[in-house]
C-alpha positions in Angstrom: -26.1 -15.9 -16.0 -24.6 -19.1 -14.7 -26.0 -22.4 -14.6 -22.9 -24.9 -13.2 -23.6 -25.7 -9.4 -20.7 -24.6 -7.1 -18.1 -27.5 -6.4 -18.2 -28.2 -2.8 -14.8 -28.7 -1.7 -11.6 -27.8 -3.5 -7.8 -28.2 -2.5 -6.8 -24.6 -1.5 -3.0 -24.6 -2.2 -3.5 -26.7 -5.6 -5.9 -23.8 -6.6 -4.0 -21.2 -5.7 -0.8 -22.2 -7.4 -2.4 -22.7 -10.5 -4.5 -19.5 -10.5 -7.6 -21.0 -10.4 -10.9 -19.4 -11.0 -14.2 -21.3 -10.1 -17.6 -19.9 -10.3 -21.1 -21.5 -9.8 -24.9 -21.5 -8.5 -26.3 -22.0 -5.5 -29.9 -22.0 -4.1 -31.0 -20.9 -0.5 -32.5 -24.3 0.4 -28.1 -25.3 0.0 -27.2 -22.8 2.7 -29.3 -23.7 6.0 -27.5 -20.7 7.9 -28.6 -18.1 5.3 -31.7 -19.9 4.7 -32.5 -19.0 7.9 -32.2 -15.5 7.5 -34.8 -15.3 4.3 -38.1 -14.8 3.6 -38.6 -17.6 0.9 -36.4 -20.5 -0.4 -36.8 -18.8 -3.7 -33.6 -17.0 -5.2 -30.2 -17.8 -6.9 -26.7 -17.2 -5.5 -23.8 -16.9 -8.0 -20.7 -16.9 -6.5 -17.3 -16.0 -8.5 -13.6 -17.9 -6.6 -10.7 -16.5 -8.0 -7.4 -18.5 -6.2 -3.8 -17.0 -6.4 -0.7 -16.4 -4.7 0.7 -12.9 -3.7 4.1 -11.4 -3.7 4.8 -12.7 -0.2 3.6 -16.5 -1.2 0.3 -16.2 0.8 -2.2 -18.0 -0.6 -5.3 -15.5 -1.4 -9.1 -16.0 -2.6 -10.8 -13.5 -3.8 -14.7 -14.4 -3.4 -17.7 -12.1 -4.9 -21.3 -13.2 -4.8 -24.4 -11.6 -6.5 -27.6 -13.4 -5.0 -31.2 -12.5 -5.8 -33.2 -13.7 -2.9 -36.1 -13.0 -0.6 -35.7 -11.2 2.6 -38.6 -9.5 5.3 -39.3 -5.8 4.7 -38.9 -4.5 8.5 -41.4 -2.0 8.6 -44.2 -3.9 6.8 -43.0 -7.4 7.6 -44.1 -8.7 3.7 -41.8 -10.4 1.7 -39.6 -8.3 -0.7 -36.7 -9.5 -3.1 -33.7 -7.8 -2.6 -30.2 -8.2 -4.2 -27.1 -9.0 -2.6 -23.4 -8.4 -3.6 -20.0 -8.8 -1.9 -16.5 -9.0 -3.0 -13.9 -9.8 -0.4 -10.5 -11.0 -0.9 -9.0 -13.6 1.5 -6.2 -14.5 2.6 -5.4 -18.7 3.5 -3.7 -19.0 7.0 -4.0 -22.3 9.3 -3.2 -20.6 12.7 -4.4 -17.9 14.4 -0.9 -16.3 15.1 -0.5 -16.1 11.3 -3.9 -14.7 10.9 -2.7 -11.9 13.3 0.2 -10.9 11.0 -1.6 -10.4 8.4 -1.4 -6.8 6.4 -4.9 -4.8 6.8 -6.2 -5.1 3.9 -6.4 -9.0 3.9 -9.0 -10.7 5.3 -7.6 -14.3 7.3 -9.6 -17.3 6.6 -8.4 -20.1 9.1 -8.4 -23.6 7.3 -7.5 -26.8 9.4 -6.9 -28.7 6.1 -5.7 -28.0 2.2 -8.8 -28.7 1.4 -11.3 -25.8 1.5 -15.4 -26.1 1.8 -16.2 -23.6 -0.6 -20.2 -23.7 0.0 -19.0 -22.7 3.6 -17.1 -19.9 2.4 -19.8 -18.1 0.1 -22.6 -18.7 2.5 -20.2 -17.0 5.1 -20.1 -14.2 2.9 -23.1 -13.7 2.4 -24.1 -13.8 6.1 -21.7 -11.3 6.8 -23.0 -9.2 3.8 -27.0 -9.3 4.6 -28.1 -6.3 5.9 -29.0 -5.9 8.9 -32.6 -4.3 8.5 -34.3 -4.5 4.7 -37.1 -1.9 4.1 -38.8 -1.5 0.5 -40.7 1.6 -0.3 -43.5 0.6 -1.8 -46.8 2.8 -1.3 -48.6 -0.2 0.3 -46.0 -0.3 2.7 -46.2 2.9 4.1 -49.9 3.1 3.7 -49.9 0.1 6.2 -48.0 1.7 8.6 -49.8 4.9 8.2 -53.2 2.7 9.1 -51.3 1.7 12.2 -50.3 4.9 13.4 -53.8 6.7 13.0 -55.7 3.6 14.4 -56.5 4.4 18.0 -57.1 1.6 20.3 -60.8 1.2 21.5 -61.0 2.2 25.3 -63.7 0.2 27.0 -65.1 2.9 29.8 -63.7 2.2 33.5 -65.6 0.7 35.9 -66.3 2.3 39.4 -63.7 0.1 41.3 -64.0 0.1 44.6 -60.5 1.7 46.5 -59.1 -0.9 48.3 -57.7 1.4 51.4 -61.3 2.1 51.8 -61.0 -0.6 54.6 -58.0 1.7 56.3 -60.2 4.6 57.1 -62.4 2.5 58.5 -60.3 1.1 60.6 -58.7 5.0 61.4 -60.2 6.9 64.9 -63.1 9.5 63.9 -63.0 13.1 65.4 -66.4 11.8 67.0 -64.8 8.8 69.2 -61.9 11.4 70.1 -64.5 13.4 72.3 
């Protein structure tokens, strides 16, 4: 298991050249847009940067992450750890034209500078990688829902309303007054 923290920033094209590979740990609490997604702050996010430079000089990252963290079971809504794990390999571009020629299998990540926020980049990942519904199947779970599905509503009895076109019929000729 790791225990370095993550750098935060690192020069893309210095990393890439020299084949780089950075790895690192994160917390939740570091990533406010996954953070927001959780259960709990409790959890660890290792994250594995490899930097390198294809055939075709493009500069390419290939980032993995394996995070244990706590997400809310949808059907019970209690908290359940899950684990999370993504490998995607990326492919440097700083324009969107260049991001549009870029083979399939390559994944554009648009950087304005050389420098690269890498905390940006795994939490991004791991956004993208969250599922969108997590269900556990524990017993309690299901006996939870089970409770909800055989517990009837209590149905207080109906009260004799009175109708209120009651007023139209009086209001209506009678056969009597017709005569």
């Amino acid at each position: 298991m790791l225990t370095e923290p993550l750098p935060t920033t690192l020069d893309i094209r210095k990393a890439a050249a020299r084949g780089v590979s950075i790895s690192g740990v994160l917390k939740p609490l570091e990533l406010q847009r996954f953070r927001a997604l959780l259960a709990a702050d409790d959890g660890v996010i290792e994250a594995f940067l490899a930097f390198s430079k294809d055939d075709e000089g493009r500069f390419l990252i290939e980032v993995t992450t394996d995070a244990q963290v706590i997400v809310t079971c949808q059907r019970c809504l209690d908290p359940m750890p899950t684990r999370l794990q993504t490998s995607h390999v990326l492919a440097v571009v700083w324009s969107d034209e260049q991001a549009r020629n870029l083979p399939r299998h390559l994944e554009p990540l648009i950087l304005e500078e050389e420098a690269g926020e890498l905390w940006e980049l795994v939490e991004d990942e791991l956004v993208l990688g969250l599922p969108p519904y997590n269900y556990h199947e524990r017993k309690d779970c299901n006996e939870v829902l089970v409770d909800l599905a055989a517990a009837e509503p209590e149905m207080a009895p109906e009260e004799e309303r009175p109708n209120p076109f009651d007023v139209l019929a009086q209001l209506k000729p009678s056969e009597k007054n017709q005569e």
